[in-house]
N, C-alpha and C positions, 0 to 999 in steps of 0.2 A: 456451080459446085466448087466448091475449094479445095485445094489442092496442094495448098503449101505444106512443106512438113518442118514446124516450127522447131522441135529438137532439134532435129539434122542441120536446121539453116544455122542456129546457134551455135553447133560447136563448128561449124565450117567457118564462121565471121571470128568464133574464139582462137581457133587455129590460125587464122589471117592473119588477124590483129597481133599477134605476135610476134612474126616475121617480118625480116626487114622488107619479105619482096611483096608485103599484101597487097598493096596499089595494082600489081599485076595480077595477083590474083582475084578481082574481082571480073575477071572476062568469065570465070567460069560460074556455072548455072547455080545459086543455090536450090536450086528444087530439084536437080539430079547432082550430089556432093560424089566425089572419090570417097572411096573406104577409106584414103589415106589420109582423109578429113577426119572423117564420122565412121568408125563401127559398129559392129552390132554390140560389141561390151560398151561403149558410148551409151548408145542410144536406147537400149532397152532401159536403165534404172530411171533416165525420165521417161517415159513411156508410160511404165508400170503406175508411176506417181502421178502420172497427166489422167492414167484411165482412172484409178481409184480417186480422185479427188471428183470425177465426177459421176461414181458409182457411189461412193460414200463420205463425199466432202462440201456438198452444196450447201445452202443457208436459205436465210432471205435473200429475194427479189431474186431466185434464179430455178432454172429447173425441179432441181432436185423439192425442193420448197411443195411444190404444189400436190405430188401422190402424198407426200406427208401430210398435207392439211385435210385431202379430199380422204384418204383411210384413214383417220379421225387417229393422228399420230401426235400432228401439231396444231395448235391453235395460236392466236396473238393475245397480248395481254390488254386487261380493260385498262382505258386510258389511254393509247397509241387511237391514233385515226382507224377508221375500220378499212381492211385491206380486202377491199372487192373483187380482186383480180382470181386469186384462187378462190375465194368462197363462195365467190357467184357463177364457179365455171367458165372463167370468162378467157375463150381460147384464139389466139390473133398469130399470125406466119412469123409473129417478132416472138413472141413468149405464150408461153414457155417454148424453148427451144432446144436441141443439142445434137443438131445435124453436123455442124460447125465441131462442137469439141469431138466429134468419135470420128469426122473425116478427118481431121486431124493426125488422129492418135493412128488411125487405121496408114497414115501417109509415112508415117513411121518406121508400123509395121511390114510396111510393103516394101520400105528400102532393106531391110534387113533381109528380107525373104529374097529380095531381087541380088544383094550381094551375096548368099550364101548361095544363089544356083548360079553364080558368076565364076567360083571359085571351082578348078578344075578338081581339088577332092573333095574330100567328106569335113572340111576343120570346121564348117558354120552349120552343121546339121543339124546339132541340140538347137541351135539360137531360130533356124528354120523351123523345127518343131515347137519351140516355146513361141515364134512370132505368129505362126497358124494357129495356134490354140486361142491366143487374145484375138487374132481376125475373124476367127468365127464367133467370138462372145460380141463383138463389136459392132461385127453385123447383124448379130442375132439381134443386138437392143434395136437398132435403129429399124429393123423389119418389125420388130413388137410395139416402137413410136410410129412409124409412116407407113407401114405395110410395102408396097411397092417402092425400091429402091432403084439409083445406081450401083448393080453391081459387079455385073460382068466385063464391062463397060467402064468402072470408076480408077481412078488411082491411076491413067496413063499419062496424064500431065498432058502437054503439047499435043500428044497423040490422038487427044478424045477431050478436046476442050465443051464437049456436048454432048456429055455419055445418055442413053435410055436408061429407062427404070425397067428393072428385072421384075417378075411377077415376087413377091413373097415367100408361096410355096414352094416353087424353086431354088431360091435361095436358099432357104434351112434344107432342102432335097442337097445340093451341093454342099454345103457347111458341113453334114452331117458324114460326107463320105469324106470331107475333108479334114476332117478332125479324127477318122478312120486312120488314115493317111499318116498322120502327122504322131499319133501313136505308135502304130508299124515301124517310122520314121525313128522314134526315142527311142519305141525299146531294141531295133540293131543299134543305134548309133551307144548303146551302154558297150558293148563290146568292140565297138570301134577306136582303135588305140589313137587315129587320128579326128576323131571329135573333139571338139576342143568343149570341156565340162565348166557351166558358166561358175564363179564364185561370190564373189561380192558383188559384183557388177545384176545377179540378180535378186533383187531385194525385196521378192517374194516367196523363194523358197531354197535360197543360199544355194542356189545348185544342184541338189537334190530332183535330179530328172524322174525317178520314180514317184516323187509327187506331183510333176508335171504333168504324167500319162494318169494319173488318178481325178485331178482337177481337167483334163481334159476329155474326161471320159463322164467325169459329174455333169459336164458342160453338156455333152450329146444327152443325157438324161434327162437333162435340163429341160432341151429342145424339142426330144421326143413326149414326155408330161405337156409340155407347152400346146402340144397338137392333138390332145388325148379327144377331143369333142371334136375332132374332122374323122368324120368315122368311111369317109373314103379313101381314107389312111390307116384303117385298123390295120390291115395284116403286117401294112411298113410298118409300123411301130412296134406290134410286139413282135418280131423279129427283131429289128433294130435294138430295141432296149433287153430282149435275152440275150441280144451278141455283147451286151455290156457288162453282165456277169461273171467274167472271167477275169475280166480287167481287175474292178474296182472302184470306189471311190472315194470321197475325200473324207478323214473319221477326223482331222482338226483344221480349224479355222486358216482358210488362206489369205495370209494378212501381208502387205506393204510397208516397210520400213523403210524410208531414203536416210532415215539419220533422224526422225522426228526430236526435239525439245526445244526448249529454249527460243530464241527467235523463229527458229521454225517446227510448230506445233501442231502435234498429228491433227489435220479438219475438226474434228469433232470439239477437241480442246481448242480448238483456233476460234470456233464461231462460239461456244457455252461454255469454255473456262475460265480461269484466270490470267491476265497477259502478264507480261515480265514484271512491269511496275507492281503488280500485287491487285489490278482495278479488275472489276469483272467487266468479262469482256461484253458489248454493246447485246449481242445478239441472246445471249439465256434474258435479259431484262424483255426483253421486245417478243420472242419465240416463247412458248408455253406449252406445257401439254393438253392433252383434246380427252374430253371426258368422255368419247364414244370407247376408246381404250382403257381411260381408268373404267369405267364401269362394268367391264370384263374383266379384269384384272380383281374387282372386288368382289363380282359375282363369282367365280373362283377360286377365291382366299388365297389370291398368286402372293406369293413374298415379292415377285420380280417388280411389284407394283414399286416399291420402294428403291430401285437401282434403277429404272427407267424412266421413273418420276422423281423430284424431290417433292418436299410435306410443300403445303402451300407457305406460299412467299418464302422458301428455302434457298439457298443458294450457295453456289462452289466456295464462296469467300466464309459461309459458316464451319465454326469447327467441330459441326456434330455432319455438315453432309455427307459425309464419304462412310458414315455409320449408322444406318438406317435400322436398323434391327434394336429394338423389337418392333414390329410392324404396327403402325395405329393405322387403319383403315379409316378412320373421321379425316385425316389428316390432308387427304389426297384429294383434290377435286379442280374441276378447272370447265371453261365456257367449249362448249359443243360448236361444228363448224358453223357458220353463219352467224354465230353473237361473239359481242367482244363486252362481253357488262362488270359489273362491279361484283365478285362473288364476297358475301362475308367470311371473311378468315383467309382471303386470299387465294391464289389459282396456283396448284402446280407447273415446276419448269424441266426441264431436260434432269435426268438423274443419272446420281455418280455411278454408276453399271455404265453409260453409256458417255461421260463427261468422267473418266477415272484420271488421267495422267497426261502432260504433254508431252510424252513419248510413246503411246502406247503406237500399236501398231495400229494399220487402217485396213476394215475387214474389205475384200474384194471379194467374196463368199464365204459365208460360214459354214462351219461342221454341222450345226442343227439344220439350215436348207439344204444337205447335201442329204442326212438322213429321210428331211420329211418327204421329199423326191424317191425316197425308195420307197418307203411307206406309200406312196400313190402306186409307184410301179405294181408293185406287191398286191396291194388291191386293184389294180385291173387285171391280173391275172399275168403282168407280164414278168413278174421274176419268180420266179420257186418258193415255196414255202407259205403263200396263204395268208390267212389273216395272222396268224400266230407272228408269223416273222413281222407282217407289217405293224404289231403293234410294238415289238419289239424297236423298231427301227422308229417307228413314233415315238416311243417312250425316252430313247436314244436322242431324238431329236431336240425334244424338253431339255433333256440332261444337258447334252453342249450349248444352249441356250443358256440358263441355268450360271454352267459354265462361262462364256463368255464375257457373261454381267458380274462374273466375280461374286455371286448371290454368297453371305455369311464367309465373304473372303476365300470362296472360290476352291478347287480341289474336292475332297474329302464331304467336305461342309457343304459345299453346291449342290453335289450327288446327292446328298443327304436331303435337303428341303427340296430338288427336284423331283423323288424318290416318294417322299411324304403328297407334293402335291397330287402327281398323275396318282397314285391311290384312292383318291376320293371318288368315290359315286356322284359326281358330277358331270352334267352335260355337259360336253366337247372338252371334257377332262379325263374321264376315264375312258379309255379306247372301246366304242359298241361292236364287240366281236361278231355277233350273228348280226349286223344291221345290211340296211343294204347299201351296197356298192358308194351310191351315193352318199347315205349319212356318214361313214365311213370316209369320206374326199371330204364333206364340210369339215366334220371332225376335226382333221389335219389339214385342212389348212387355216382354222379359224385360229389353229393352234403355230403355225408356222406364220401367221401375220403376227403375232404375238410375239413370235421371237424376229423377226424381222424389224421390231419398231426401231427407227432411226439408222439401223444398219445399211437394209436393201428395201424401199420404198418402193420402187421400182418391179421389183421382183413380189412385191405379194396386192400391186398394182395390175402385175399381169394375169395372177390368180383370179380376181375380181373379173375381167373381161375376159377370161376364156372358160369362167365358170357362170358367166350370167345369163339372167333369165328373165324374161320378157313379163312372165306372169309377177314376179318377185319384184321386179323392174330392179336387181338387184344381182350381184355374184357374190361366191366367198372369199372372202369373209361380207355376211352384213352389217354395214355400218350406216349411219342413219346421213339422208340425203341435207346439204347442206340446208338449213333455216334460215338465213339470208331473204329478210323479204324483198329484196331486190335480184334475186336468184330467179330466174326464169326455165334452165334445164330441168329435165327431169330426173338427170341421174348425172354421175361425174363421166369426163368425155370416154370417146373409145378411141382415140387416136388422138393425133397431135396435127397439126396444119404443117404442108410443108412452106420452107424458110422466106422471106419475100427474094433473098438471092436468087432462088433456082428461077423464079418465073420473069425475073428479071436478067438472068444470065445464061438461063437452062430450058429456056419458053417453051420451047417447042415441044422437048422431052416431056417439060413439067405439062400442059398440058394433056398430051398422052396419056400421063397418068393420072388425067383427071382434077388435078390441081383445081381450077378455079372454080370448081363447082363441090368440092369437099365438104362434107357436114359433120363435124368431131361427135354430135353426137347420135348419128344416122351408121354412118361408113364404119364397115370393122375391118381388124386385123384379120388375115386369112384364116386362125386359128379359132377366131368367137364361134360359136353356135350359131 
């Protein structure tokens, strides 16, 4: 398992390298640094950028890539070689992977958490609360990719060169009191005159510790929705999730800024904009949209279709892309997973809603998943208010979506065509208030993968596997199994293989937990049905 914490070693070698006396300084450990190296003002703003590049910055040939193809987000364009790796489910301990970037970012996290209980008062409590809140999201991914982890065990370096894997459910049992914790933590440490209050140095929400406790409270709602179908958990959960009521949660987009433009351009514009020279950049040519999406989007009569899509053979270097309105629906169309063919009039690519600027910020969760999350709450009974509120909180959801994409330039105008759509008497458009329980959860989430495309892949990846069903061979949202006649799965995986490292460096543990005998498409997360 790895263990290095690649921030920390950086600025400790920057620091070195400076000094006349760094030669002496390298007897000391870079994978346990002095604060007087690395702090936690250091080392949080790459952190933040390390986690959001792989929650919302991947491309081709890497993780992020493959929920995108398999929830019918992205497709390849005709003409490129046909890329069988994601379209034929095809799942190996090397790829897709991202054991590696979240132990990482987590090795980080733990230095900070470890120097702020070093310090005999209270000056790193905020940076301890902000460093717990990303260690539970962080864990939480890699328990929703491999189920059983390191992680009672993990992050001791020297100490536990051989850590075990913790069951799963336990893990989100602990995360979830820990993130208790770490709220308790923020909101004294607001009246603590020696907390020291982050500023620039966090550049995801400038400081603003009251949206830390909001985002970390979305994060347990998260968890809890996550578990809704282990129903030897009901009474945890809805306890758990009414104790989240009081809090609150996130009502706009938690975005990451380190300074994006210009040579360094926010992900999204890095891999489908334009680079400096004016050339578009490799990957909108190569990556394309998946008609399993436009053909929802048309059934619908969603405007978003034109911000998430461009018209076919459209691109960032035209000077009508970034103005899609008025909508032509002939316009939009592109190859389903498993075909990469010739379509006539050409295949839509990534669209300007989602490819808008090379400074925009980078979403690390949005406002819309944070509503649609209530909206599930709300219909299982576990927040106040009923279907009433949860269609409220759905319709909400739409709206920052909407939002997001800058839908007719965004504000005023978004609300306005978000407002116009959810009104239609449309299935899984207009909210089925007497339906049951269940049509209600497809509803919202068919409509919360919707607003997830290209943002969190990942997150309406995990919808599909802890809402699926055997009779359906299928979860929500349904999207059509890849066509690939060299596809042999029957459905896209429920897990990811763990790394060829642990079983080469971790044998024993990895074993333990079953390692060598793993079927990606048999084995689930503790949370599946």
């Amino acid at each position: 398992m790895k263990k290095v914490s690649f921030i920390v070693t950086v600025a400790v070698f920057l620091a070195a390298g400076c000094s006349k006396d760094y030669l002496s300084s390298l007897q000391n450990n870079p994978n346990a640094p002095t604060s007087s190296a690395a702090t936690p003002q250091l080392v949080l703003p790459g952190t933040l950028t390390s986690l959001v590049n792989v929650v919302n910055g991947g491309g081709p040939n890497s993780s992020y890539e493959y929920p995108s193809v398999w929830l019918g987000y992205w497709n390849y364009a005709p003409g490129y070689s046909f890329n069988p790796t994601p379209q034929n489910y095809v799942m190996t301990s090397t790829s897709p992977q991202l054991w590696d970037a979240y132990y990482s970012i987590l090795s980080n996290l733990n230095f900070i958490i470890q120097t702020a209980n070093a310090q005999s008062d209270t000056k790193y409590a905020n940076y301890k609360g902000i460093a717990t809140v990303l260690t539970a999201l962080c864990f939480k991914n890699l328990v929703d990719l491999y189920n059983n982890i390191p992680y009672s065990k993990a992050l001791k370096a020297q100490a536990d060169f051989y850590p075990t894997y913790d069951n799963g459910t336990d893990i989100y049992d602990s995360l979830v009191a820990r993130l208790d914790l770490a709220i308790t933590g923020m909101q004294a440490s607001s009246t603590d005159p020696l907390a020291l209050s982050p500023t620039t140095d966090d550049i995801l929400f400038g400081g603003n510790m009251s949206n830390w406790i909001l985002f970390a409270n979305t994060v347990k709602l998260s968890m809890l929705v996550q578990q809704s179908a282990v129903s030897a958990k009901a009474s945890f959960l809805a306890t758990e999730a009414a104790s989240t009521a009081s809090v609150g949660y996130l009502t706009s987009d938690a975005m990451v800024n380190p300074g994006y433009g210009g040579s360094l351009p926010c992900p999204i514009w890095g891999l489908f904009g334009v680079g400096p020279s004016g050339a578009l950049n490799t990957y909108f040519t190569y990556v394309k949209g998946n008609q399993a999406s436009i053909d929802f989007l048309k059934k619908t009569n969603d405007t978003r279709i034109g911000y998430i899509n461009s018209i076919a053979d459209g691109a960032p270097t035209d000077a009508n892309y970034h103005n899609p309105l008025p909508i032509d629906f002939t316009k939009y169309q592109a190859d389903y997973t498993g075909t990469q063919q010739q379509v006539t009039g050409g295949v839509s690519g990534i669209g300007p809603g989602l490819v808008q600027a090379p400074n925009n910020s980078a979403v690390l969760m949005s406002a819309a998943e944070s509503y649609f999350l209530q909206a599930e709450a709300l219909v299982y009974g576990w927040l106040s208010g009923g279907n009433i509120a949860a269609q409220t909180a759905y319709q909400n959801g739409i709206t920052k979506s909407y939002e997001l994409l800058n839908v007719g330039g965004g504000g005023a105008a978004a609300d306005g065509y978000a407002a116009t759509y959810y009104s239609q008497n449309i299935g899984f458009v207009a909210f089925p208030l007497g339906a049951s329980k269940d049509s209600l959860d497809h509803t919202i989430i068919e409509q919360k993968w919707i607003a997830l495309h290209t943002i969190s892949p990942y997150a309406a990846y995990n919808d599909w596997r802890r809402t699926f069903n055997p009779a359906m061979n299928s979860g929500y949202p349904i999207v059509p199994v890849s066509v690939s006649p060299s596809n042999t799965a029957p459905h896209m995986p429920f897990r990811y293989l763990y790394p060829t490292e642990e079983a080469n460096n971790n044998n024993e543990s990895w074993t333990k937990a079953g390692g060598p005998s793993i079927d990606p498409f048999v084995d689930k997360i503790f949370w599946m049905p």
